[in-house]
N, C-alpha and C positions, 0 to 999 in steps of 0.2 A: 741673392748673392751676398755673401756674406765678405766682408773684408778684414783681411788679417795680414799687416797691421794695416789700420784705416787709413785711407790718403785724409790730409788737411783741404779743407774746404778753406783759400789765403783768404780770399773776400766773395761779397755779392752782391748784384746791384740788378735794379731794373729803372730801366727810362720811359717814362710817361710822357707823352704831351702835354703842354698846358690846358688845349683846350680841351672839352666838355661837350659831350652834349646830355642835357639835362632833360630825363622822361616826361618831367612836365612840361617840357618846352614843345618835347614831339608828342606830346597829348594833344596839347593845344593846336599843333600845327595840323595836327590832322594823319602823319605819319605812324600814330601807335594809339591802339583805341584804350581807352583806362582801365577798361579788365584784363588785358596783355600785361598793362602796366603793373598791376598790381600782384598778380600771377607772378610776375619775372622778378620783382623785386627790387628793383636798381634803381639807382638813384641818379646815377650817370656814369656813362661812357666817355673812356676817353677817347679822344680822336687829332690823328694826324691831320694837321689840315696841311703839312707842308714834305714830314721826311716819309722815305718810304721804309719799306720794312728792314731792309739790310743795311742802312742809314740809323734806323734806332736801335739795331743789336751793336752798330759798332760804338754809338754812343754808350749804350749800355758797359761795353769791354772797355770801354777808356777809364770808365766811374771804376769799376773792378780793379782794372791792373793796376789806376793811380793808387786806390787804399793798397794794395798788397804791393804796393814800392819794386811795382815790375817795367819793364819795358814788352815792347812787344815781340823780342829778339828773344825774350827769354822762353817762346814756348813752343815746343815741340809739336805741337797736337793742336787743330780749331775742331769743335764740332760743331757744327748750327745746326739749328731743327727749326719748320717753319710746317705753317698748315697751309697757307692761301697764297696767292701772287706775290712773285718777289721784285715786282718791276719789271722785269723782261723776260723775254717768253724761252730764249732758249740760250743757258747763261746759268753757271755754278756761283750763287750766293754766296757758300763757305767759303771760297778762295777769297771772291773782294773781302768778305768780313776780316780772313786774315792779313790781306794785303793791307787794307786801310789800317788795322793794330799794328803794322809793321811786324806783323809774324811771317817775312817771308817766305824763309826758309822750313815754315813747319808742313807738317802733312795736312791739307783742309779735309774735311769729309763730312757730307749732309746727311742728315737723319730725317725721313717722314714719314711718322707714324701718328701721323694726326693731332688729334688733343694733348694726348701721350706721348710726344716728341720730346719734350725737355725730359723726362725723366730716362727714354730711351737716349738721349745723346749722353748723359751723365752717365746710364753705364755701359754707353762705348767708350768712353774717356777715362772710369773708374776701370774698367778691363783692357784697355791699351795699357795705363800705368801700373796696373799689377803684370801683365806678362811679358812687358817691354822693362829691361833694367835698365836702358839708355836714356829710355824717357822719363822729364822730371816735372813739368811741368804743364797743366793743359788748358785750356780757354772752350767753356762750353757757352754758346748763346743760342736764343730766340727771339725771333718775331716777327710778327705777324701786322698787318694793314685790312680792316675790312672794307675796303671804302667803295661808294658810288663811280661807276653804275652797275659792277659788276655784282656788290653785294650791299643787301639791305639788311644792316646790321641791328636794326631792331626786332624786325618780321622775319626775317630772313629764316629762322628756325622754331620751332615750339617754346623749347625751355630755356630758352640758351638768348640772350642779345651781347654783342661781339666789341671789345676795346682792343684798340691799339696799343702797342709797347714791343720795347726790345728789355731781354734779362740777360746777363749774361754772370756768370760762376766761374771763378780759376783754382784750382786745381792742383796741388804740391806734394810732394812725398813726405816733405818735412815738417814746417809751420803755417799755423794759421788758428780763426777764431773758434772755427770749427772740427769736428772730423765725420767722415764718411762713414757710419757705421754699416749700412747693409743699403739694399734697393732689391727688392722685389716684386715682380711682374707676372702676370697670367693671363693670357689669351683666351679667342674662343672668337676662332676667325669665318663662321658659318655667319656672323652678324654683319658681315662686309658690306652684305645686301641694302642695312638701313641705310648706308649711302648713297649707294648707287639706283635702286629705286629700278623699274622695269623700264627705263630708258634704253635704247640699242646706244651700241658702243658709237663713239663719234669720231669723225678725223682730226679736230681742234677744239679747243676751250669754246663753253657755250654755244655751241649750235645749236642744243633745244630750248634753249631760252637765253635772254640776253641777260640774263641776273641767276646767281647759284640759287637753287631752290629746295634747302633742305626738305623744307616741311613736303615736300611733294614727293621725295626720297622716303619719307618715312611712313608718309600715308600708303604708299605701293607697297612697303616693307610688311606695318601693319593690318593690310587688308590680308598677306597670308594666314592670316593668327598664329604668327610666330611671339605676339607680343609677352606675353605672359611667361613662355620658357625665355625667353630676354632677362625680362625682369628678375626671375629666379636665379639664371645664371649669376648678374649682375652683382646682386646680393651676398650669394655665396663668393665671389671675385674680389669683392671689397672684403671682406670677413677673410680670407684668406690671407691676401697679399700684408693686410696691418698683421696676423697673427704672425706670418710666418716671417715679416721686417723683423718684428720684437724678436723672435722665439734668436734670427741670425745674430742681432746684436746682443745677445745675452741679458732681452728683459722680459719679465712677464707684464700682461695688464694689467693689473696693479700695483705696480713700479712705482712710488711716487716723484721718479725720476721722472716717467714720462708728463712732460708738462703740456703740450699743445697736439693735436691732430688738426690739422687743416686739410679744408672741403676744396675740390672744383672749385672754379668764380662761376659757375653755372647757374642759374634762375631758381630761386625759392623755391618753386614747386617742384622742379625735377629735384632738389636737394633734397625734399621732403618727400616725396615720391619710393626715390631710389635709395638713399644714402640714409635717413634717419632710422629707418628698422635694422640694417646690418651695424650699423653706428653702435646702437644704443645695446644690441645682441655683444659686442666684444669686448664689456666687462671693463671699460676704462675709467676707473673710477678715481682717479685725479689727474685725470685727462681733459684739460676745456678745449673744446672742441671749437676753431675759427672758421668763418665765412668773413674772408677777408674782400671780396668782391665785388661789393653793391655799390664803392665811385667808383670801376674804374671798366667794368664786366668780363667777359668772361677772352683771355691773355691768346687763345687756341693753343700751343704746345709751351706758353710759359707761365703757366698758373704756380706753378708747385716753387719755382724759382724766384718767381715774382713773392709770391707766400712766405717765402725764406727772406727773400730780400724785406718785407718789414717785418718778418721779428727781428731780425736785426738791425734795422734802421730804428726800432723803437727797445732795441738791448734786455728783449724778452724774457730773454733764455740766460739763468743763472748758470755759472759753471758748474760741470754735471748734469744739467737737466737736458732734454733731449725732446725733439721736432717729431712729428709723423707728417710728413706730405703726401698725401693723397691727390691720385691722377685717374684721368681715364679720357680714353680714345678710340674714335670711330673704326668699325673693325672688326673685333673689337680688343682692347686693350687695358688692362687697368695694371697704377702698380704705387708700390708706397715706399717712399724714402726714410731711412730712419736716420736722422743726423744730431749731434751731438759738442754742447758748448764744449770750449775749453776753459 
């Protein structure tokens, strides 16, 4: 999707917990064996020991709307996206998010598309402000909580170990540091499967085990040997979504504009696995390529926002130079943001 003219991306922020937990701590303790460890790559997780998930998106939209000198009256639009538990079982997260911003009067609306959430609420909020002329301004957040008992954020999946945070992004027709140049997404939803695993449909959360158990989803997936046209899709999904970001915002791969592409927070090996053949196939050649993920692991739908939020926290991005955020979501989903200093 291409945007013309681009909305202003005003600010962006994500909130982390203080604490940690450190791989070699859960080496030691016995929760993560050291070739897990080393496989996944991470250095540490962050972890909630206190807010919950809809607790750290709103923190995250306060750090936001304070730099962008907004209130929370000012916005039209919440979108939240979230992957795992929001604290209660039946109860719309984007409302509180907007209630607590003091966005009363806005329209809230949730987005779950898995890993792939922050990039899908960004362009339901990017396509409300292009075909809404009322609306001016919008507030997109995430976040996600992996916590005990329900999920074991080291083991809990193959490639992947799981941190906590809220991101959240605002939104303007006008000003800001950035602009929204394009967001493109490509599907291939016969992979639904790798989640759901040959388990019969349930009537409530966990009833076949008391802990979510990807790897056990994925070993049912891969004993069809579907594995391999996966992978192939995948590939081709990733090569696409960055060609056809650039091709919408009017760059090619070898732009020396484009200055960064950033990865999933996803684990070494799945990065290298999946991501470094298509990567190194799309010709970006003053492109450095980020894995921004190894303290903090892997956001579930706010990687790409969280990503955005330190190159800006660290003033990456000279004016004119321009972002590739790359995403992807169980499903399946991948898609890539092309965003742009001012």
């Amino acid at each position: 999707m291409r945007f013309s003219p681009p909305p202003a991306i005003a600010a962006i922020s994500a909130w982390l917990p203080p604490q940690r937990d450190d791989a070699a701590r859960a080496v030691a303790e016995g929760r993560l064996d050291a070739e897990t460890a080393e496989r996944l790559g991470y250095r540490h997780l962050a972890v909630s020991a206190e807010h919950a998930a809809p607790e750290m998106a709103v923190l995250a939209a306060g750090k936001a709307l304070a730099e962008a000198g907004w209130s929370g009256a000012d916005l039209g639009l919440v979108v939240h996206s979230w992957t795992y538990h929001q604290g209660h079982d039946f109860w719309s997260p984007p409302h509180y998010v907007a209630s607590q911003v003091g966005a009363h009067d806005a329209l809230a609306v949730g987005v779950q598309q898995m890993c792939n959430g922050g990039a899908a609420a960004l362009e339901v909020a990017a396509s409300r402000l292009v075909a809404d002329p009322s609306l001016r301004r919008c507030l997109v957040t995430t976040a996600d909580r992996f916590a005990e008992p329900g999920f074991d954020r080291w083991c809990g999946d193959y490639d992947t170990a799981y941190g906590d945070a809220g991101t959240a992004l605002v939104l303007d027709r006008e000003e800001g540091p950035y602009r929204l140049l394009s967001i493109v997404s490509d599907g291939a939803t016969r992979y639904e499967a790798m989640h759901r695993g040959d388990d019969l449909f349930s009537p409530a959360a966990r009833e076949h085990a008391d802990r979510v158990d990807v790897r056990g989803t994925k070993r049912a997936f891969m004993s069809t040997g579907a594995g391999p046209a996966f992978e192939a899709r995948l590939r081709q999904a990733v090569k696409r979504v960055v060609r056809t970001a650039l091709a919408e915002a009017g760059l090619t791969a070898d732009d020396p504009r484009v200055r960064y592409l950033t990865l999933p927070r996803i684990g070494l090996s799945g990065l290298a696995e999946s991501f470094d053949e298509p990567v190194a196939e799309l010709g970006l050649r003053h492109t450095e390529v980020l894995n921004l993920g190894r303290d903090t692991g892997h956001l579930g739908g706010g990687d790409s926002l969280a990503n955005l939020a330190d190159l800006h926290a660290g003033q990456r991005l000279a004016p004119g130079e321009v972002a590739l955020l790359l995403s992807v979501g169980g499903g399946f989903t991948w898609s890539c943001i092309a965003v742009r200093a001012e």
